[in-house]
N, C-alpha and C positions, 0 to 999 in steps of 0.2 A: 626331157621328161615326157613330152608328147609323143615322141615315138615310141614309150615303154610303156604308157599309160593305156589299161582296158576299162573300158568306159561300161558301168553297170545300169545305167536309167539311159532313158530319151533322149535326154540336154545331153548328155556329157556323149553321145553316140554320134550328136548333129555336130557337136563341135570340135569331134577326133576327126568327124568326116570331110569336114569344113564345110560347112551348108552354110554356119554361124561363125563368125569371126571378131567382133565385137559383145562387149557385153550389153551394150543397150540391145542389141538386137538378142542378146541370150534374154534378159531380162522380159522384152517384151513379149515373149512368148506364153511368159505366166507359168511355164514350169519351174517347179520348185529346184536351186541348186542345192544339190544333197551328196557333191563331191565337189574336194576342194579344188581338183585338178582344173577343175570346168576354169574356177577363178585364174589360178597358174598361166591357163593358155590364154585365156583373152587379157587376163592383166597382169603382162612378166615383170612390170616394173614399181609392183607393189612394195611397200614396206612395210616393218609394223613397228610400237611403241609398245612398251608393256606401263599400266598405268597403274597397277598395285597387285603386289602379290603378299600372301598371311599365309600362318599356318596353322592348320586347325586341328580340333583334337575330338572327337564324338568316342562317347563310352557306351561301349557294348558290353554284353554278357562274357564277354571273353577277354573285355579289358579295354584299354585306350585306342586307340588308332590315328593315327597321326598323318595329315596328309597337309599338299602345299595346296593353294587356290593360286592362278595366274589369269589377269585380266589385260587384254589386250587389245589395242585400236591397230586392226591396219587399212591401208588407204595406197593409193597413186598420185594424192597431192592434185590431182587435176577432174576431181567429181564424183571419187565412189571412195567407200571407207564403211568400214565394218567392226562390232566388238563382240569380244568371245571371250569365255569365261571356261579355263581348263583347273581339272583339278587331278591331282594325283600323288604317291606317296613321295617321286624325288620333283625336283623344279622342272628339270628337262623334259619331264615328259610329259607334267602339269603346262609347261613353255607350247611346248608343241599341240595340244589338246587343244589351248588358246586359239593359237594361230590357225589352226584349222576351223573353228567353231567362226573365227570373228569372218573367214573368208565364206562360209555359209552364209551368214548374215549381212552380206556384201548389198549397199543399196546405193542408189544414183541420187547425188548432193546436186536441187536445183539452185544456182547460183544468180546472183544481178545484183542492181544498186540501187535498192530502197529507200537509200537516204534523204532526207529533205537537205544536209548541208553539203551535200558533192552533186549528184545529177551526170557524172560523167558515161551513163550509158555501158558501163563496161561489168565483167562478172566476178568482181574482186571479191563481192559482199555476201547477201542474202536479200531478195526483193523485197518482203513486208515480213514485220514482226508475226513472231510464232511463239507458241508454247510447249512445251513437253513436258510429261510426267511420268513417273514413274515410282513406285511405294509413298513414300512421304516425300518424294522431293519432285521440287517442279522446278522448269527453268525456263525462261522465256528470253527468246534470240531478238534481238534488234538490228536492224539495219546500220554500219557504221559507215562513214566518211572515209574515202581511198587515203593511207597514212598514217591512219587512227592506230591500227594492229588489232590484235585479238586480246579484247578487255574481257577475260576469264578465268577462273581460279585455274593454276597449274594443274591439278587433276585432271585436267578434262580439258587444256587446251590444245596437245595434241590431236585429239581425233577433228578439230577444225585444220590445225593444220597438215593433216593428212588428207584433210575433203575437199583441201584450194579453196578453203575459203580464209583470205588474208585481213578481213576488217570487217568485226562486230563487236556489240555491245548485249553482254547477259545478265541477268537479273535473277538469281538462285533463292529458293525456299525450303525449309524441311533442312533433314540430316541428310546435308554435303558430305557428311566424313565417309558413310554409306556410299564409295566408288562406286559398285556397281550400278544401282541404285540412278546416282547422279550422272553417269556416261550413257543408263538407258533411256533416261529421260534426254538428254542431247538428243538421243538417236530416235528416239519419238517425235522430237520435234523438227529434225529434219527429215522425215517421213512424211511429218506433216505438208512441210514444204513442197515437196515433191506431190502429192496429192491433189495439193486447191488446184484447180482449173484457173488458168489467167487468159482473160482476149489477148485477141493477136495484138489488138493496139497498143494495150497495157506491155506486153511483152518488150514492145520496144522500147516502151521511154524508161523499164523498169531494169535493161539490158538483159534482161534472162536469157542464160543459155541453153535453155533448151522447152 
């Protein structure tokens, strides 16, 4: 795929070139990734989940039209994970739309272990509770204990586990049924994460990776 792929912006030019070989180091640059290729070459061992797809109907002047929605979480399972919302008239292509949008939206899951009942120093978890929102619905992440698993509605418990993170505890508000909604507000609130500034001391005993 790399060797077919012509790179149209900055990022995807550094990264055919090999200036940039990881994605934290694409990330840190602060250019926007606006080709999914860029995701493909730094992260070949992505997957993704599709987390709800409908089908929807808008009436025009001309009559009904009829088109699928596909919502999608993909991730590496070990700190990056993205969601994207394709739409279009057959699945496949609404499928593929997904996939591309969520690798757009590709961002770096800060991991550790917040918990007051474990302390084991290691990046199972999520360091301090967070919140995220998103239209009516908000959710707030808690630190869990190594073992615990991922206490979350089914909707939305893929995109944790696609971020490597193995044990937390959520707390949802608003209209859940609302998927997108409820995945954007996840992805809010690990953005948030990624964000706060932690001392280096805190770092350690909090096990943050990074």
């Amino acid at each position: 795929m790399k060797g077919d792929w012509e790179p149209r912006t900055k990022l995807g030019r550094m990264v055919k070139k090999g200036d940039i070989t990881t994605m934290e180091a694409a990330l840190e640059t602060g250019l926007p990734i606006l080709e999914p290729e860029i995701v493909d070459a730094l992260l070949p061992d992505l997957k993704f989940v599709i987390l709800d797809s409908r089908a929807t109907v808008r009436v025009t002047d001309s009559g009904k039209r009829r088109s699928i929605e596909v919502l999608v979480v993909v991730g590496n399972g070990n700190g990056y994970v993205g969601v994207g919302l394709g739409k279009a008239k057959d699945f496949r292509t609404a499928l593929q739309k997904a996939i591309a949008r969520a690798k757009l939206n590709i961002i770096r899951v800060r991991r550790g272990c917040g918990s007051w009942e474990c302390g084991c120093g290691t990046a199972h978890s999520i360091p301090f509770k967070v919140e995220g929102k998103s239209g009516s619905v908000s959710i707030v992440l808690m630190p869990g204990p190594k073992g615990l698993g991922i206490v979350a509605p089914d909707s939305i418990k893929p995109i944790f586990e696609l971020a490597g993170i193995k044990d937390i505890w959520t707390k949802a508000r608003g209209n859940t049924r609302n998927t997108i909604n409820f995945a954007q507000a996840v992805i809010d609130a690990l953005k948030k994460l990624a964000a706060t500034k932690i001392p280096k001391e805190q770092m350690v005993v909090l096990g943050v990776d990074w």
